[in-house]
C-alpha positions as CSV (number, residue, x, y, z in Angstrom):
1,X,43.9,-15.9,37.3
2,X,41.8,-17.2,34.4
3,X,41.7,-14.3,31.4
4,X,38.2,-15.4,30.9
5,X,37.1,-13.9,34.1
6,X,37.5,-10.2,32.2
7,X,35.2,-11.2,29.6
8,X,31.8,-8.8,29.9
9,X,28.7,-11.2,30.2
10,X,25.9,-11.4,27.8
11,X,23.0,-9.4,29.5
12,X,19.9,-11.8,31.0
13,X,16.8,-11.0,29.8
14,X,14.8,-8.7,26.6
15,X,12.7,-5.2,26.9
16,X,9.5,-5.7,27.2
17,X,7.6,-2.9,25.5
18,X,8.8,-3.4,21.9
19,X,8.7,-7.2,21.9
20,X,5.1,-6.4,23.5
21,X,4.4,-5.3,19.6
22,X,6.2,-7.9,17.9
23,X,4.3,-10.6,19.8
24,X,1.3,-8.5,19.2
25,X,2.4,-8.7,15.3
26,X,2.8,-12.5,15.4
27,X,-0.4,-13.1,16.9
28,X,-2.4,-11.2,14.7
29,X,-0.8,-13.2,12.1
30,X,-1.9,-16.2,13.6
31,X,-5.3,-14.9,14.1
32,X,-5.6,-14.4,10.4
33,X,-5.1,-18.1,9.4
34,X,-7.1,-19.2,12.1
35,X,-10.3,-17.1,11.3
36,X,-9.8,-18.0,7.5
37,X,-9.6,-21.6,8.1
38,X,-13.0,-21.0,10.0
39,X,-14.1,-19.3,6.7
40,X,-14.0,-16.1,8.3
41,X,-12.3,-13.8,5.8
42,X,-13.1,-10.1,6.7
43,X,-11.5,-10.3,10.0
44,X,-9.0,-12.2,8.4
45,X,-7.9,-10.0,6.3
46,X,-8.7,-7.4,8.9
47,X,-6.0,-9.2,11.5
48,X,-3.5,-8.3,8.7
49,X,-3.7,-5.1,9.0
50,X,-3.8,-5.0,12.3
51,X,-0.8,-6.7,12.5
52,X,1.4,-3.8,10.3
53,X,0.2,-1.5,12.7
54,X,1.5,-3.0,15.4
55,X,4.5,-4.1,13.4
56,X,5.2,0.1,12.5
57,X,5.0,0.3,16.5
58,X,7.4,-1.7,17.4
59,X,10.3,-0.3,15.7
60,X,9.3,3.2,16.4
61,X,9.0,2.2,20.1
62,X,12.6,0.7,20.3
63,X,13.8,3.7,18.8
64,X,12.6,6.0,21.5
65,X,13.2,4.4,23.8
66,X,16.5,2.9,23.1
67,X,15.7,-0.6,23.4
68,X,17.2,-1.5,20.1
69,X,18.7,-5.6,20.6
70,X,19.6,-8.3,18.2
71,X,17.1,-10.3,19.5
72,X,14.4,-7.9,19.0
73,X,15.5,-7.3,15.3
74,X,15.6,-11.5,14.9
75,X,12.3,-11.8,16.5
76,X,10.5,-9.1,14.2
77,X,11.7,-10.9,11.1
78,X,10.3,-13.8,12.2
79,X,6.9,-12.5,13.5
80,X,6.9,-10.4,10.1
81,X,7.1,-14.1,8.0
82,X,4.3,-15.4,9.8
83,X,1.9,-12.4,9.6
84,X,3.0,-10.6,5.9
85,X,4.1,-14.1,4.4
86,X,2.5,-17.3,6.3
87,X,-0.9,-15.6,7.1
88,X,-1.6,-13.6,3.5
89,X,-0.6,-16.4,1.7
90,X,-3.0,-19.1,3.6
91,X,-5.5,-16.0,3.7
92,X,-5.7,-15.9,0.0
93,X,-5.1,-19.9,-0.8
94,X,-8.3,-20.9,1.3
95,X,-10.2,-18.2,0.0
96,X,-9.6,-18.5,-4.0
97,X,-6.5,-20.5,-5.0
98,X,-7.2,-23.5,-3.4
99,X,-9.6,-24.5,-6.4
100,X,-6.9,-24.2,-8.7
101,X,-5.4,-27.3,-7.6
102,X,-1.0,-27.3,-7.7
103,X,-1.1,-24.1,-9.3
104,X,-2.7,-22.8,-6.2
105,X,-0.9,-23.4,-4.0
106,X,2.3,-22.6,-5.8
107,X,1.2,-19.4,-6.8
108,X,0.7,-19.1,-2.3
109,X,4.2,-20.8,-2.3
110,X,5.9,-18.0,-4.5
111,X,4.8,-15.3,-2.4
112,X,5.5,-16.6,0.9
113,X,8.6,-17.5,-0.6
114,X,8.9,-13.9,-1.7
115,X,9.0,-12.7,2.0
116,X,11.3,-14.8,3.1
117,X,14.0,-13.8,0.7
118,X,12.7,-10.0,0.9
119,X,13.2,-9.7,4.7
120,X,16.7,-11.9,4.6
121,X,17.9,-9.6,2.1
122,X,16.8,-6.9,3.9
123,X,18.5,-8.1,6.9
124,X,21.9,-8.9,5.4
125,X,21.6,-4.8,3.9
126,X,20.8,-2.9,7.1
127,X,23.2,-0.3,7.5
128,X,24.9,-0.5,4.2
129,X,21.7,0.3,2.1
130,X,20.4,4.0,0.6
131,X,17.7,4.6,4.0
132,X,15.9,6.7,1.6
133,X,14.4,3.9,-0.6
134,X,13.8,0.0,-0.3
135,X,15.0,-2.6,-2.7
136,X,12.0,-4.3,-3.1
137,X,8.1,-4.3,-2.5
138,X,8.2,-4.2,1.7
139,X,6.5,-7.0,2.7
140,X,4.0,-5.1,5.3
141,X,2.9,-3.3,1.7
142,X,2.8,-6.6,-0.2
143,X,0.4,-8.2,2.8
144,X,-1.7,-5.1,2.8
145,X,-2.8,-5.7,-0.9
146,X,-3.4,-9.4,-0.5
147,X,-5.1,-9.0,2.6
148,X,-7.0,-5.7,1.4
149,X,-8.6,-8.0,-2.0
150,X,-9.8,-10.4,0.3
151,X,-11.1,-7.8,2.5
152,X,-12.8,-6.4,-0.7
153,X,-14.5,-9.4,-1.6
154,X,-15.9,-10.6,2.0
155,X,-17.1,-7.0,2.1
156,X,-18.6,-7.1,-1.4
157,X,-19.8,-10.4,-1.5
158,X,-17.6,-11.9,-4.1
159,X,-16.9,-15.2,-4.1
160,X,-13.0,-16.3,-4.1
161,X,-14.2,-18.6,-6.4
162,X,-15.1,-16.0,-9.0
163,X,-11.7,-14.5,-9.2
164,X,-9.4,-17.3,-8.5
165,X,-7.2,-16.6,-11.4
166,X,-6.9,-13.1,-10.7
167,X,-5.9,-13.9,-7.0
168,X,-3.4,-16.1,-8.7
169,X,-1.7,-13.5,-10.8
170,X,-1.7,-11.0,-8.3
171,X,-0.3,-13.8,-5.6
172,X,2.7,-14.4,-8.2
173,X,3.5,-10.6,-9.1
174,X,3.2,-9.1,-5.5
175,X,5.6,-12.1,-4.1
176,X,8.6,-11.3,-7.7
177,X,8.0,-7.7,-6.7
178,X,9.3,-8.2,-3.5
179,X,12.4,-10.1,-4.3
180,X,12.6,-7.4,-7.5
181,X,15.4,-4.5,-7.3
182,X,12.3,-2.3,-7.8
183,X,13.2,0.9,-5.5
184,X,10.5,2.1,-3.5
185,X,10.6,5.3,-1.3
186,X,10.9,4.8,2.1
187,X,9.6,8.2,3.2
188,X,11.8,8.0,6.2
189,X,13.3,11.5,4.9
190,X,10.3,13.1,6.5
191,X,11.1,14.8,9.9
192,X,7.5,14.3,12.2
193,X,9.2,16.0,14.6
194,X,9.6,19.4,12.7
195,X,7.2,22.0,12.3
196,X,4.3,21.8,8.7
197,X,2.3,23.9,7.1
198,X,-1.6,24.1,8.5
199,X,-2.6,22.8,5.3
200,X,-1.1,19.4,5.9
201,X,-3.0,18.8,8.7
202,X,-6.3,19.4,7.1
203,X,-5.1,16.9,3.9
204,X,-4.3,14.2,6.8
205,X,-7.8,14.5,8.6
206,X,-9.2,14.4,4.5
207,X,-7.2,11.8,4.0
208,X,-8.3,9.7,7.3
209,X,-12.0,10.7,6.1
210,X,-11.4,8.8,2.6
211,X,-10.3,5.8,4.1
212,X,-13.0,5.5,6.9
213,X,-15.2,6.3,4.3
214,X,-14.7,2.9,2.4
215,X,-11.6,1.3,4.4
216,X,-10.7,-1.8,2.1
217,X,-11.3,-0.4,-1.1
218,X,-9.2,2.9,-0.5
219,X,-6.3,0.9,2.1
220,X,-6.3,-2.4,-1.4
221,X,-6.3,0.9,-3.9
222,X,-3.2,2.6,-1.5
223,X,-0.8,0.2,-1.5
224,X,-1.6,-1.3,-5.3
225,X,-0.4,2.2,-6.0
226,X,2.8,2.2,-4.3
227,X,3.1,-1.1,-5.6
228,X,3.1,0.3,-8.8
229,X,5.3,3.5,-7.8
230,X,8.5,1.1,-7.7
231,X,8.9,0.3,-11.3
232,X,7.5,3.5,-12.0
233,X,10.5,5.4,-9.6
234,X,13.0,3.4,-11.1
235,X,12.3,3.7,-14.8
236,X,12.6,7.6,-14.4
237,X,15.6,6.8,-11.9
238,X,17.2,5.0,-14.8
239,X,16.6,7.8,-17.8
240,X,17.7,10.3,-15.5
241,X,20.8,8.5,-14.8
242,X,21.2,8.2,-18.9
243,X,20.5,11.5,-19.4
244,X,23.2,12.9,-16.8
245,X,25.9,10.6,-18.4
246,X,25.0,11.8,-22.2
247,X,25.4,15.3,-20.6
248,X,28.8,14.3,-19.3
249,X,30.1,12.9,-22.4
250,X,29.0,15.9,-24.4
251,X,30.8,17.6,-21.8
252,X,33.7,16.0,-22.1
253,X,34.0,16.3,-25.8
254,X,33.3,19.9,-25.5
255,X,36.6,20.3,-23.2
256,X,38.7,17.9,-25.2
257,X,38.6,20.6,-28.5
């Protein structure tokens, strides 16, 4: 009898509900390019938010409902690339950078570029990295502030034109931050499920009331601050890791008389 008969056989098919998400993800990605090719930037930029809701729902919905696959994992990184690297980038390049010529679309390059390498590295680390922090500006964070400036101007009436080169800078830094060994918090120390303290519920509903209250500017303002928290986090990481070691040493010296 042929051994190979005992093998188990791959399953047929995928779960539906969390590659419902995903797809959701990858089409408001592709929604985003289209309506800023059209010259449609708010809801642009407003697809691209959109799509890291969806994206935070898909993982949370495989997890409860145990529908975790390799294939669902494959096909988020590559519905993540086109709507937080493909879609921002093109977003932002047909809105300001494309007057700027090569630069322009090299600065777009860099940060899609940036996504790429972010979410491969972050791939190749699952289960061997600290779950408390990422290595790295997360790319739904680094969309948020690309799309969120655009967001800013359509809303404000700025012209792309008018703040090319600041576009430009900000394309370049967001897209090194992301491939940086900046550590951010992942907050995925905090248990939902446990009980909090009444007051937390009233600084959520505050906090939902601030961001309805001027959505772009507060969501752009958000994220530029935790994109600033990662150099910040590990800077203090760093001198508190110095300061420990001098502590040892003295330590040590103080045991060796």
């Amino acid at each position: 009898m042929d051994s190979t008969d005992d093998r188990p056989k791959p399953r047929r098919g995928i779960y539906l509900l969390p590659n419902l998400f995903t797809t959701a993800t990858l089409f408001a990605g592709f929604y985003a390019i289209l309506a800023a090719i059209k010259g449609h930037f708010e809801p642009a930029a407003i697809a691209i938010f959109v799509a890291m809701l969806m994206d935070g729902i898909d993982g949370r919905v495989a997890r409860l409902t145990n529908t975790q696959t390799a294939f669902g994992a494959e096909y988020d990184s590559l519905s993540d690339l086109v709507a937080f690297g493909l879609a921002p980038a093109l977003v932002v390049y047909l809105w300001a950078l494309g007057d700027l010529g090569k630069i322009g679309w090299l600065a777009a390059f860099i940060y899609t570029a940036g996504t790429a390498l972010r979410l491969a590295r972050f791939n190749t680390q699952l289960g061997i990295a600290d779950k408390r922090y990422f290595q790295g500006l997360p790319s739904p964070s680094a969309a948020a502030i690309m799309g969120g400036g655009v967001w800013i101007g359509a809303t404000w009436g700025i012209s792309g034109e008018d703040v090319k080169w600041l576009a430009c800078l900000v394309s370049i830094v967001v897209g090194l931050l992301m491939v940086s060994n900046f550590r951010y918090n992942s907050f995925k120390e905090i248990n939902f499920h446990g009980r909090v303290p009444f007051v937390f519920a009233v600084v959520v509903m505050l906090l939902f009331a601030v961001v309805f209250w001027h959505p772009p500017l507060i969501l752009f303002a958000i994220f530029s601050g935790y994109a600033v928290s990662g150099p910040v986090l590990t800077v203090v990481q760093l001198r508190q890791r110095r300061a420990e070691r001098r502590a040892a040493k003295r330590g040590g010296g103080v045991e060796g008389r």
